[in-house]
C-alpha positions in Angstrom: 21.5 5.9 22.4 18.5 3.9 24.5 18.6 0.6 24.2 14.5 0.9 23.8 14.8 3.1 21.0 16.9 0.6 19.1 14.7 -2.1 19.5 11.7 0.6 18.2 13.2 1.0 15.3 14.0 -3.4 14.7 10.7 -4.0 15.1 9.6 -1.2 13.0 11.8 -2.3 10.5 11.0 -6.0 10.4 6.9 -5.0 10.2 7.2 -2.4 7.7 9.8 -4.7 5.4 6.6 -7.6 5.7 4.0 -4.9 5.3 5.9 -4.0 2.2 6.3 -7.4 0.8 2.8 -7.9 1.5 1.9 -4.6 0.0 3.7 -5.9 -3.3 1.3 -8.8 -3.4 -1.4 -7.5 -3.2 -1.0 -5.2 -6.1 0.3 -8.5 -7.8 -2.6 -10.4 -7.2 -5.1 -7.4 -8.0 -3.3 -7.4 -10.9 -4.0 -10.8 -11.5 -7.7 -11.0 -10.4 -8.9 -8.2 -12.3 -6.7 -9.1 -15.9 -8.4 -12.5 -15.9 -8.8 -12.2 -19.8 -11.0 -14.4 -21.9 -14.2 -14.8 -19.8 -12.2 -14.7 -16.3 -9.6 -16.8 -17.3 -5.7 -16.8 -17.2 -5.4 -18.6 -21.4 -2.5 -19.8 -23.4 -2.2 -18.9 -27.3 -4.0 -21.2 -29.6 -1.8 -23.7 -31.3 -1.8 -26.4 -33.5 -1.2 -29.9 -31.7 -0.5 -32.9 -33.8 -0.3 -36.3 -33.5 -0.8 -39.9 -35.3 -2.2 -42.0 -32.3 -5.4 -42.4 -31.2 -5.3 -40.0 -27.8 -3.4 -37.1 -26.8 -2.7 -37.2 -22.8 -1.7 -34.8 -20.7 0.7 -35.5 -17.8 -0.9 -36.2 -14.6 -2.7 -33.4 -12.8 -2.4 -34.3 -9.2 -4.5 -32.2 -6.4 -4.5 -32.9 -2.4 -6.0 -31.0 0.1 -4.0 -30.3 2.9 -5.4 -30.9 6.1 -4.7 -27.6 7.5 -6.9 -25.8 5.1 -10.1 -24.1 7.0 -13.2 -26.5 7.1 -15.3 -26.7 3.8 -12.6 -25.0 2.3 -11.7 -27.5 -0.9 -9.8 -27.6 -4.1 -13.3 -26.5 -5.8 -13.1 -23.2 -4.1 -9.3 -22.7 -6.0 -10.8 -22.5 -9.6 -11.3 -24.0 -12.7 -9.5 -25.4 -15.6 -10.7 -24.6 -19.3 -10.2 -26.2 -22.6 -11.0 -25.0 -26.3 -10.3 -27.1 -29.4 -11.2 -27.0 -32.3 -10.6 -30.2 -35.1 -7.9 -28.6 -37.8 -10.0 -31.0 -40.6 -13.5 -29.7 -41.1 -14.9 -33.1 -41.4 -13.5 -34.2 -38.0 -15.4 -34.0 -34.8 -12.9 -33.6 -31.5 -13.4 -35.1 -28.3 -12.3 -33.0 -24.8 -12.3 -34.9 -21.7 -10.9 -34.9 -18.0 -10.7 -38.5 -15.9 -9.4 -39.8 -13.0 -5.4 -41.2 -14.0 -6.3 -44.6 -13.8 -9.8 -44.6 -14.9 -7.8 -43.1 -18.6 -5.1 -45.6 -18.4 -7.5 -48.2 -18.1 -9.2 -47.0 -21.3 -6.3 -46.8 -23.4 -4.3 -49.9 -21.7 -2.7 -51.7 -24.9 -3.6 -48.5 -27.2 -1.0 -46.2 -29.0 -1.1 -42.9 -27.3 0.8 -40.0 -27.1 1.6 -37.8 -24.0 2.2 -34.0 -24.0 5.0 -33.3 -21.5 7.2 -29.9 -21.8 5.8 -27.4 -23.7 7.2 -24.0 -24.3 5.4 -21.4 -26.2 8.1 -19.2 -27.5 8.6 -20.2 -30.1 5.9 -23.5 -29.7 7.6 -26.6 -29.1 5.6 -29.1 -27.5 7.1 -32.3 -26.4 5.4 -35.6 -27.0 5.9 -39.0 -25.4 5.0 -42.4 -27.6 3.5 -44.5 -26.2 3.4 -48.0 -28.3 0.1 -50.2 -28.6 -1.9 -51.9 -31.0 -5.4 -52.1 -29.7 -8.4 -50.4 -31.1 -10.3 -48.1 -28.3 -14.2 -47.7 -28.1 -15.5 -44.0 -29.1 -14.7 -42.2 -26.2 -18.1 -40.1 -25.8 -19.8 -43.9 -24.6 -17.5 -44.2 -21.7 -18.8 -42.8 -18.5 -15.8 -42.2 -16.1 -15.2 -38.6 -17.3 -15.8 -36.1 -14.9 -16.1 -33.3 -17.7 -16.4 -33.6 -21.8 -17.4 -32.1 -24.8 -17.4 -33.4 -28.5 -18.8 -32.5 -31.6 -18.6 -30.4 -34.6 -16.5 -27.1 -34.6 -15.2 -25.1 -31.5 -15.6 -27.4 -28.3 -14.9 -26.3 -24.7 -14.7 -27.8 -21.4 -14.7 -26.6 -18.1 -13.9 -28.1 -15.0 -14.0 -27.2 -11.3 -10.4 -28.6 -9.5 -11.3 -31.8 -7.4 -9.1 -33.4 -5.6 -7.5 -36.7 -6.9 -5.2 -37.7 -9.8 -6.4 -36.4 -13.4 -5.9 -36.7 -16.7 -6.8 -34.6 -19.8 -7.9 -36.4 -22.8 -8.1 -35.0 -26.6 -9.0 -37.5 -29.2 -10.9 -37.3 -32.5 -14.8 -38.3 -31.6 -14.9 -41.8 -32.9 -11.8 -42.8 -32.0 -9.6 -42.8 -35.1 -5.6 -42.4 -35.3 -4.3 -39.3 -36.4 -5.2 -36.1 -34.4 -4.8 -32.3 -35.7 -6.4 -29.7 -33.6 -6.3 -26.3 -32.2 -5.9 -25.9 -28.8 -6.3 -23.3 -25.9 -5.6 -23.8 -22.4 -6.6 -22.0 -19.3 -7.3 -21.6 -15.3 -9.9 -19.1 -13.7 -8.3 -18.5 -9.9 -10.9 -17.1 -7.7 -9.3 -17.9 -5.3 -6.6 -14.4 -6.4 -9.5 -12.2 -5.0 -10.0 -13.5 -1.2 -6.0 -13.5 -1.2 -5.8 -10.3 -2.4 -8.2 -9.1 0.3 -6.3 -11.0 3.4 -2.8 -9.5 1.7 -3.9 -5.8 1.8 -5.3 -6.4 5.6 -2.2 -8.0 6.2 -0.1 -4.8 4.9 -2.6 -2.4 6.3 -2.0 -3.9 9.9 1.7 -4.3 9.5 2.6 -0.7 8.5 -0.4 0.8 10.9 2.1 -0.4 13.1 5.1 -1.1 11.8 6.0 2.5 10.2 5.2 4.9 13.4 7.5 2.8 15.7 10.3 2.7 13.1 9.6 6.5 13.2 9.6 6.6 16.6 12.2 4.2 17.1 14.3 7.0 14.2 13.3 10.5 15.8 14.5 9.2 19.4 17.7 8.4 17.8 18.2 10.7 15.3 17.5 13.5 18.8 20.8 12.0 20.1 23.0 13.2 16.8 24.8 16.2 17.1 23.6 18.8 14.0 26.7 19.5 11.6 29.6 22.0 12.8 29.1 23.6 9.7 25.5 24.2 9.6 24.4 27.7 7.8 22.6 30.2 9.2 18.9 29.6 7.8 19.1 33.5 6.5 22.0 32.7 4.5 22.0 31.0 1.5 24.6 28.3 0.6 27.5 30.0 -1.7 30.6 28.2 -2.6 30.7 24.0 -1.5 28.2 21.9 -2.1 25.9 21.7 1.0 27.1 18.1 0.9 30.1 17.5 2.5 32.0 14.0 1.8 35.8 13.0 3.2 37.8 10.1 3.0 41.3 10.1 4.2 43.5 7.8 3.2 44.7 5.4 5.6 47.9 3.2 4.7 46.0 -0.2 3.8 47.5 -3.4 3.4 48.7 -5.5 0.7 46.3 -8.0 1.7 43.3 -7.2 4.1 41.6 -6.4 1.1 41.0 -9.8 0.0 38.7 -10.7 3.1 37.3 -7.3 3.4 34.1 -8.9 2.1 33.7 -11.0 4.7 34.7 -9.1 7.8 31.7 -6.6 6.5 29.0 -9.3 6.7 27.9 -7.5 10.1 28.0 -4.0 8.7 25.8 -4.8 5.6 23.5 -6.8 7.9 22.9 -3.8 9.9 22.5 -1.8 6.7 20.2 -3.5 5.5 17.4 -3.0 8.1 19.0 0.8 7.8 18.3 1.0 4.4 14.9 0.1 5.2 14.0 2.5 7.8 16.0 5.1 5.5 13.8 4.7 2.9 10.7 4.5 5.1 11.9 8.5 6.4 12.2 9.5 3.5 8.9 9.2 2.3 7.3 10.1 5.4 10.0 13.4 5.2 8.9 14.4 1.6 4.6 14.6 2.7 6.3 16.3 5.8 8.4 18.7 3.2 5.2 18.4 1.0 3.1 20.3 3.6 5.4 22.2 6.0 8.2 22.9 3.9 10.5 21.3 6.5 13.1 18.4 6.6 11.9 17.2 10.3 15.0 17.6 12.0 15.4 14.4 14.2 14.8 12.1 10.8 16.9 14.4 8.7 19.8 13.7 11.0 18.9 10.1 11.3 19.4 9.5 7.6 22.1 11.6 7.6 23.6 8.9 10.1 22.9 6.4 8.0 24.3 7.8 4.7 27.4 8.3 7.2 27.8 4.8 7.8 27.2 3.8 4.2 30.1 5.6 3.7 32.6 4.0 6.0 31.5 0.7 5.2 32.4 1.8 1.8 35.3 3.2 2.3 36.3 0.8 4.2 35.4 -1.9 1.3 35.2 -2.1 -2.1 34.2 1.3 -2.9 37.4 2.6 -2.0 39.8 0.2 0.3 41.0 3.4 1.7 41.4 2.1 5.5 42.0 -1.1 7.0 40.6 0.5 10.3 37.3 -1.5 11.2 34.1 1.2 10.9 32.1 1.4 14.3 28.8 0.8 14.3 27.4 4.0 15.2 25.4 6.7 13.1 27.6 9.5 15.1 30.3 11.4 13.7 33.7 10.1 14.7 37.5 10.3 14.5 36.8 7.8 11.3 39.1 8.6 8.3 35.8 8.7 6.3 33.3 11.1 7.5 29.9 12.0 5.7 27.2 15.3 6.6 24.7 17.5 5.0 24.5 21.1 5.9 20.5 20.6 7.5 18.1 23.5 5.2 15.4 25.2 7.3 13.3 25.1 4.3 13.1 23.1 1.2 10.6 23.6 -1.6 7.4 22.2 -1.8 7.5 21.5 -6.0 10.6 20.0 -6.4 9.7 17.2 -3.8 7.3 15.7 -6.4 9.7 15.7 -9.1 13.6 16.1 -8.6 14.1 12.7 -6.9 13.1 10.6 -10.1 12.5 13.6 -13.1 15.2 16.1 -12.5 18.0 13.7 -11.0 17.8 11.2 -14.0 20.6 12.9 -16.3 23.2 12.3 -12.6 21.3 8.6 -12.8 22.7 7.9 -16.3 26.1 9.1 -15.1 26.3 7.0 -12.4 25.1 4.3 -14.0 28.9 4.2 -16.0 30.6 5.8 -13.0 29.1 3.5 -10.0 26.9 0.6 -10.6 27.7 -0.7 -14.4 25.5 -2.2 -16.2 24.0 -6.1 -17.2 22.2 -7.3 -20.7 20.8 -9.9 -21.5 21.8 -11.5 -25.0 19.5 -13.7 -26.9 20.8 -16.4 -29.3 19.6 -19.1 -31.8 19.6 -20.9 -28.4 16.3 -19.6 -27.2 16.4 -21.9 -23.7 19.9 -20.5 -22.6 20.3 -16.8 -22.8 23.2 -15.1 -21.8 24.5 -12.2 -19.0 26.9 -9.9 -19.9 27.7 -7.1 -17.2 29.8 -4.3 -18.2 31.9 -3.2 -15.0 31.6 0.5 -13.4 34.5 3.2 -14.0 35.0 2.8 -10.2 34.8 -0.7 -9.8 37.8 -0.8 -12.4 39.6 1.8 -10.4 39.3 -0.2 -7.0 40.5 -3.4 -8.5 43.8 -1.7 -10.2 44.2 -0.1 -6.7 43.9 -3.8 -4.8 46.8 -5.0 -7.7 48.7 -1.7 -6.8 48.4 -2.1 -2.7 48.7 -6.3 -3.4 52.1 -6.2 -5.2 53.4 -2.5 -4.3 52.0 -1.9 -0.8 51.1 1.7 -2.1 47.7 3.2 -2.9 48.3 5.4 -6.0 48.0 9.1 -4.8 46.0 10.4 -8.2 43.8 7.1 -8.4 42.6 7.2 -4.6 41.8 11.2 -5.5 39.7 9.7 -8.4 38.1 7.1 -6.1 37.0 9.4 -3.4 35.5 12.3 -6.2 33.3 9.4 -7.8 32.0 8.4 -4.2 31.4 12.1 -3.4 29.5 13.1 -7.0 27.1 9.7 -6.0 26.5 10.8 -2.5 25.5 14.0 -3.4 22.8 12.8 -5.6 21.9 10.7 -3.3 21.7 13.5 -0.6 19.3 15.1 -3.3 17.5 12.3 -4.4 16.7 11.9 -0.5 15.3 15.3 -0.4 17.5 16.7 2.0 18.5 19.2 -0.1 17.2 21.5 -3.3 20.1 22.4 -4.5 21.3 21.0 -7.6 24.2 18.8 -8.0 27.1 19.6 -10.4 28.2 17.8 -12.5 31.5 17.8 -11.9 34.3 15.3 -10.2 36.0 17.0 -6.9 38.6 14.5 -6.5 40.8 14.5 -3.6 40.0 13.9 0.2 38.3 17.1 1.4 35.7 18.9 -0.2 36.6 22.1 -2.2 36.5 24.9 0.4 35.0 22.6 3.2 36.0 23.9 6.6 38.2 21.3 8.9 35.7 18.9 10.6 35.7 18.0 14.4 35.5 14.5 14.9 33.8 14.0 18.7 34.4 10.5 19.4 31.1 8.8 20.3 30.5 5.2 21.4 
């Protein structure tokens, strides 16, 4: 394997994982930029805020701009904040206004205030801070520190471009009078979301230009280097008998202990397999437009996912998937004298339909299954308690079955024979769907648990050891 073809596929890796990420924003943020609701802006619900002070404060609203934003570029240019209120008594006029911190505190030094600090919507619970004092302020529409205000009758709103400083929003009734009750909305209008989204999709755009052909490269130069399977069919004969999928796992007398570090001596592995994953993924959309149009599984990618399916495999059978060896996988995607061993039978043609559909439509009945048999499953469960939900995971069928074989091999030394048959036939029904959901192959796969070590009717492999 060339060294320059590994580093290829890193780098392709590393791009097409940021161009991805970025990729993700910027649907996020177009999201965002274009669902601006309520006259471009982000609003909270209306709700009923009460209180029997003279003022209703917010906390403080504190805005810096950092000097390594671009020249001319301010907090102006971020967006706005609105404010809506409307006086719950008919007869009451309401006052909206936005000051500097101190120029507020000033105003309402010595006067009893109160100050609007958590606040959760559902359900609404805001929470208010007293603050004592007996003074008497001065209508608040006659000051002239406010940077922003409304009052009057009915429905007032304020608007107010972000400056930079420390600010304070003020709700009070017009002339001044204890005892507040009014109808509030709050909201923000980012601009700022659509020039983001922009540099975000360039950023993607550039990332993947280049980031997904040299992960491609980086794959077919290595995936060229892979021997095809011993037991590949002849592309005028179709597949009778096994599955085209062929998955073995031997056991291999582990310890009564290894098993309890296994999780760490695998750090490297699932490291690796992680940037593998990636790049697996990456083929396998680039193989399904290549299936889409040609009808063909490029070889070189085929056999490079294969690879690293294969080394999925050992790392899982080496860990908690099936603690059936204590021998240390390599890291190679070649076939080896490894008691686990992992191929697919490579299809000269594939169909062009069931591309579009049996990766997500036609494979979600196996999903379900898997769902009990593999992966569990997590809820969350609501109580009276509203702030402190709870998670309750329901284990998988094989996650059971590997932890009463770690009790077995930890106070026994012995793997139970029918158990570890059990194991292995749950890891081959998932890797089959996952050979199918990876479009490497059209036919379907059963349902059904072959349990044991070898395949049903699978011929004996070769293992060519390969560094």
């Amino acid at each position: 394997m060339r060294v320059g073809r590994v580093i290829m596929l890193v780098v392709g890796v590393l791009m097409s994982l940021l161009g991805l990420a970025l990729l993700t924003a910027t649907a996020f943020l177009g999201w965002a930029y274009a669902f601006q609701r309520d006259n471009g802006y982000f609003t909270t619900p209306t709700e009923q805020y009460r209180t029997d002070t003279a003022a209703l404060v917010s906390e403080n609203i504190e805005l810096v701009v950092d000097e390594n934003m671009p020249a001319g570029f301010g907090p102006e240019d971020l967006g706005r904040i609105m404010l809506r209120g409307t006086a719950a008594e008919p007869d009451r006029e309401v006052f909206l206004g936005i000051a500097r911190r101190d120029d507020v505190d000033g105003y309402l030094a010595g006067v009893a205030h109160t100050e609007l600090g958590d606040l959760d919507f559902f359900p609404f619970q805001p929470g208010y801070r007293q603050i004592p004092g007996t003074g008497q302020p001065a209508p608040p529409g006659e000051q002239t520190f406010w940077s922003a205000s409304a009052s009057g009758p009915g429905t007032q709103e304020l608007q107010w471009d972000f400056q930079e400083g420390n600010w304070t929003i003020v709700v009070m009734n017009a002339d001044a009078s204890p005892g507040i009750r009014v109808d509030l909305t709050a909201g923000v209008n980012l601009p700022i979301l659509g020039p983001l989204t922009l540099w975000c999709m360039i950023g993607a755009l550039v990332l993947l230009v280049i980031g997904v052909p040299l992960l491609v490269l980086g794959a077919v130069g290595i995936g060229r280097h892979l021997p095809p399977p011993v037991h590949a069919p002849h592309p005028a004969v179709a597949v009778v008998g096994p599955y085209p999928v062929t998955v073995r796992g031997d056991l291999d007398a582990p310890s009564r202990w290894l098993w309890l570090v296994k999780w760490l001596l695998a750090i490297p592995h699932f490291v690796v397999l992680f940037f593998l994953s990636i790049a697996h993924f990456v083929i396998t959309v680039i193989a399904g437009f290549a299936i889409l149009f040609t009808a063909r599984y490029p070889r070189p990618l085929f056999d490079f996912n294969v690879g690293v399916m294969r080394w999925w495999w050992r790392v899982s059978f080496y860990t908690y998937s099936a603690l059936g060896t204590d021998r240390y996988p390599p890291f190679t995607l070649h076939r080896t004298d490894y008691p686990a061993d992992f191929d697919v039978d490579y299809p000269e043609r594939l169909s062009r339909g069931l591309v579009l559909v049996k990766w997500w439509l036609l494979a979600i009945p196996h999903y379900l299954i898997l769902t009990v048999l593999v992966t569990g499953s997590s809820t969350w469960v609501v109580s009276g308690d509203l702030d402190s939900p709870a998670l309750y995971y329901a284990g998988s069928l094989l996650g059971i079955l590997v932890l009463i074989a770690a009790i077995a091999l930890l106070f026994t030394g012995r793997y139970p024979d029918g158990l570890f048959d059990l194991v292995v036939g749950i890891n081959r029904w998932a890797y089959r769907v996952w050979a199918y959901a990876a479009l490497m192959r059209d036919e379907y796969p059963p349902f059904r648990l072959d349990q044991g070590p070898r395949d049903r009717a699978a011929p004996e492999p070769e293992h060519p050891v390969t560094s």
